[in-house]
N, C-alpha and C positions, 0 to 999 in steps of 0.2 A: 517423794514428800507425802502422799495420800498416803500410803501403806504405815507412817505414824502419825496416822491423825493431824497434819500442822502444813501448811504451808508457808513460805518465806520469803524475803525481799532481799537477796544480799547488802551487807552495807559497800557504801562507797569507797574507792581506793581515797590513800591520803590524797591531796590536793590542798590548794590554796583557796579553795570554793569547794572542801567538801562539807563543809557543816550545812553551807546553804543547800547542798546536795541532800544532806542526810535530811533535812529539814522538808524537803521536797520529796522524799520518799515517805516522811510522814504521815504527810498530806494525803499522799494517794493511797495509802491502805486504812486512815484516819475514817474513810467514809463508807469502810463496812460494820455491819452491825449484825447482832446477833440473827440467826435465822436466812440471812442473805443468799441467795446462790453463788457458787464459789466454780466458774468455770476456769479449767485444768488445759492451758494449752502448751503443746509437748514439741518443743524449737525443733529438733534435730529431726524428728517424725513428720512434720508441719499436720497435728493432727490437736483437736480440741478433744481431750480424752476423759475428763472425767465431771460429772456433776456433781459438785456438793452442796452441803452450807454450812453456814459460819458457825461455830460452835460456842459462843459467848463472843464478847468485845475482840478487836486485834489489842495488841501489846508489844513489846518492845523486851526483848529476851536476849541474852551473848549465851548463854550456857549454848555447848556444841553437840549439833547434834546429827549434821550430814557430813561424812569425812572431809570434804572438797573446800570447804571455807563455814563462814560462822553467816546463819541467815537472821539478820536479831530483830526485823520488822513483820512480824509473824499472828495468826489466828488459827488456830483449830477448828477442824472441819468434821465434820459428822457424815453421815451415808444418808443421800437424800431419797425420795423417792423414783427417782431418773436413774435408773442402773445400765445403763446402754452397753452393747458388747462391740459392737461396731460406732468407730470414734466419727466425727466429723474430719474433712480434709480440709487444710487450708483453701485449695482452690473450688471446692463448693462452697466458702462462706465468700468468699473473693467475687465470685458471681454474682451471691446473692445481693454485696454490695454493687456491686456493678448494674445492676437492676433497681436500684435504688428502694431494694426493700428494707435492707440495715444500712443505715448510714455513721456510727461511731464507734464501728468497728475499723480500727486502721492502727496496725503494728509498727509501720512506721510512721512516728508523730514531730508532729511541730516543735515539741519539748525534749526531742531526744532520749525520752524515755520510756520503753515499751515494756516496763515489771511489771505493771499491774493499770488496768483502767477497767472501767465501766460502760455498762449499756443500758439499756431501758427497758425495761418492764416490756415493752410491746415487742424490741430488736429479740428480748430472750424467749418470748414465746415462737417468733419463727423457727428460731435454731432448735429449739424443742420438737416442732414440725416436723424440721429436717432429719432430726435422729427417727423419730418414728418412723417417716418414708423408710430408713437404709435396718430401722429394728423392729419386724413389725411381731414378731414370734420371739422377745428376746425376754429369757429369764436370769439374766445373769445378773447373780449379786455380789459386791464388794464387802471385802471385809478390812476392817481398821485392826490391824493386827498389832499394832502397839500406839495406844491414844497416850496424845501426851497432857499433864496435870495441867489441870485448872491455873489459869497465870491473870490476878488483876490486869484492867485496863490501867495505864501507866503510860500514854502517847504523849499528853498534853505535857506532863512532867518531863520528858524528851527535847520539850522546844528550846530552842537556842533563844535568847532574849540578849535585851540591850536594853539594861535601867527597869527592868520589869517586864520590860514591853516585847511585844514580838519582834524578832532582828530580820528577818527575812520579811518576804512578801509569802514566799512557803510556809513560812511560821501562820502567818494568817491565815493563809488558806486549810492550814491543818486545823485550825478552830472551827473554818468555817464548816469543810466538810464532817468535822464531830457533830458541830450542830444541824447543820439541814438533815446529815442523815438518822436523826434521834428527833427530830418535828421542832427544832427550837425555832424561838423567834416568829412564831405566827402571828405576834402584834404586829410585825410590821410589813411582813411579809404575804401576807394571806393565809388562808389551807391549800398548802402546794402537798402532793402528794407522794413526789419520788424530785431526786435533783442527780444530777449528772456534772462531773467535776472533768476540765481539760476537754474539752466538746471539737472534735478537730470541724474544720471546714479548709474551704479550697483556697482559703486568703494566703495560705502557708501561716495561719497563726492560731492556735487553739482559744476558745471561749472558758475564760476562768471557771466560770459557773452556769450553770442551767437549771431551773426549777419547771417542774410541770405541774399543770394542775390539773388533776382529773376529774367526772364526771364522777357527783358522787353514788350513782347508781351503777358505776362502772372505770374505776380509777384508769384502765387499762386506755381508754378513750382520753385523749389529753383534750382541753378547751383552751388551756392561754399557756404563755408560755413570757419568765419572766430571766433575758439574757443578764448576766453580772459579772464588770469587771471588776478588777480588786488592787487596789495598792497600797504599798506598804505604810508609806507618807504620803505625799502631795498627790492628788487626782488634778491634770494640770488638762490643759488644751490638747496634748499629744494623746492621753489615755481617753479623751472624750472622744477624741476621731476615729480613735480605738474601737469602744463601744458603739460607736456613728455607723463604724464600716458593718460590724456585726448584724445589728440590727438590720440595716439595708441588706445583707447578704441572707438572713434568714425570712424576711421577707419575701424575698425573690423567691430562692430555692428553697424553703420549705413551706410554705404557710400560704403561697400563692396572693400574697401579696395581703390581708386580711389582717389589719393593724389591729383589730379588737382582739387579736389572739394572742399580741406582743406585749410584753413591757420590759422595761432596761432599768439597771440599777449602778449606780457606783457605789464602788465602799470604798474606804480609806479613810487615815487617820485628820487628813483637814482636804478642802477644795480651794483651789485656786479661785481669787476674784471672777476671770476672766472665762471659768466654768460655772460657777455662780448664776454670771451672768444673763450667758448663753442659757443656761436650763432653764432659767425665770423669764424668758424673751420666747423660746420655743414654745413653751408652756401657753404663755399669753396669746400667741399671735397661730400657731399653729395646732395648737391642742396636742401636744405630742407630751406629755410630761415624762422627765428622767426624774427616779427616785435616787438621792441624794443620801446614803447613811455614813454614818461616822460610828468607825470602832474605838473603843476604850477599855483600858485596865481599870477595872474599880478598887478601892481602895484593900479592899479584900484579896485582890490580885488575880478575880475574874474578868475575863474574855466580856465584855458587852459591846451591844450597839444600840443608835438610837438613830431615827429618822431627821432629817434636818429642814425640809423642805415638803 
């Protein structure tokens, strides 16, 4: 894939769930952006082999162009300054998670799907580390021996809808990752500084979203950290326990316990009474407030949100 400039995401086999599929593959390449680093890791090898970055927006492309099948969820990558000749091995990042220095590196996911995820700003500077230890003398450089052409962004245009509206809960999450990772929405949001989409933990269930907010003398230093579940419709009592469980688990295991570092968000398109409730009750008696937003199509047939609470 590196050797023409482009990486890819196969599409889905047919199915009776693959649009929601395709919709979900969206999602997760939706939240790279130009300049990004693009790590290269190589199945049958189990080696992390190349560093890039993104070379304009991803997009949505059928023309063929690896004999084997059609990769049509796709971004263009450039030669970064990390030219490494010796790769990383699966089982030195495996340790490394095992040491709980990266923890959102995990190829087998709660989602069943391991094309493509993310890591953080801090996880990529280890793995950078770690290439230096095994390349401490290495000049070796990569050439793009055939870049492929300039291709607009065209992700959003891809969603599957229903009446306008996003038909999936992937559909929504595809907006959302366009925007967090483009700075949108800091009215209601904060200045978060990097966000993290599919966040595995040990519940067996991935955290929709993750925003961090860094230090602004030093983005790399995170200060608070704000968890977000997301649903398509109704945010009911199930999805709250949902976000309940999260929060308590990230408390524990990552932040040692240090609530001034947390905050939780719901999105979806209405809230249950009996969530309402509960968030107006926690709020009062315990000081814990969950931010409440609500997504909408405006009449222009833009993506918005607005805070509710």
């Amino acid at each position: 894939m590196y050797k023409k400039g482009l990486v890819g995401i196969p599409e889905p086999k047919a199915s009776r769930s693959s649009d929601n599929i395709f919709d979900g593959l969206l999602s997760r390449i939706s939240c790279i952006k130009d300049n990004d680093y693009v790590l290269i890791y190589i199945v049958g090898s189990k080696q992390l082999k190349g560093i890039y970055k993104a070379d304009g927006a991803p997009f949505y492309d059928t023309k063929q162009v690896w004999n084997d099948r059609i990769y049509p969820f796709r971004c263009r990558i450039k030669i970064s300054e990390y030219c490494f000749e010796n790769p990383l091995m699966l089982n030195d990042i495996n340790d490394l998670r095992n040491n709980n220095k990266i923890w959102t590196w995990a190829l087998q996911r709660a989602s069943g799907s391991n094309a493509m995820f993310a890591i953080s700003d801090y996880e990529f500077d280890i793995l950078i580390n770690e290439y230096i230890k095994i390349n401490p003398f290495s000049r070796y450089k990569w050439i793009i021996a055939e870049p492929y052409p300039y291709h607009e962004f065209n992700l959003l245009e891809q969603i599957h809808k229903n009446n306008n509206e996003p038909k999936y809960e992937y559909s929504v999450m595809t907006h959302l990752n366009y925007s967090f990772s483009n700075g949108y929405f800091k009215n209601i949001f904060g200045n978060y500084t990097d966000h993290l989409c599919y966040v595995p933990t040990n519940l067996g269930r991935e955290m929709d979203l993750l925003l961090m907010y860094g230090n602004p003398k030093d983005e790399k230093v995170i200060l608070s950290y704000d968890i977000i579940e997301v649903k398509r419709d109704e945010f009911d009592s199930d999805a709250l326990s949902q976000l309940i469980d999260y929060e308590s688990w990230f408390l524990q295991k990552k932040i040692a316990g240090d609530m001034k570092m947390l905050r939780t968000t719901a999105i979806a398109k209405r809230f249950s009474n009996d969530v309402i409730d509960y968030v107006s009750k926690r709020e009062k008696y315990e000081n814990k407030p969950i931010k409440l937003v609500r997504y909408f199509v405006d009449e222009n047939g833009k993506f918005n949100m607005e805070k509710i609470n």
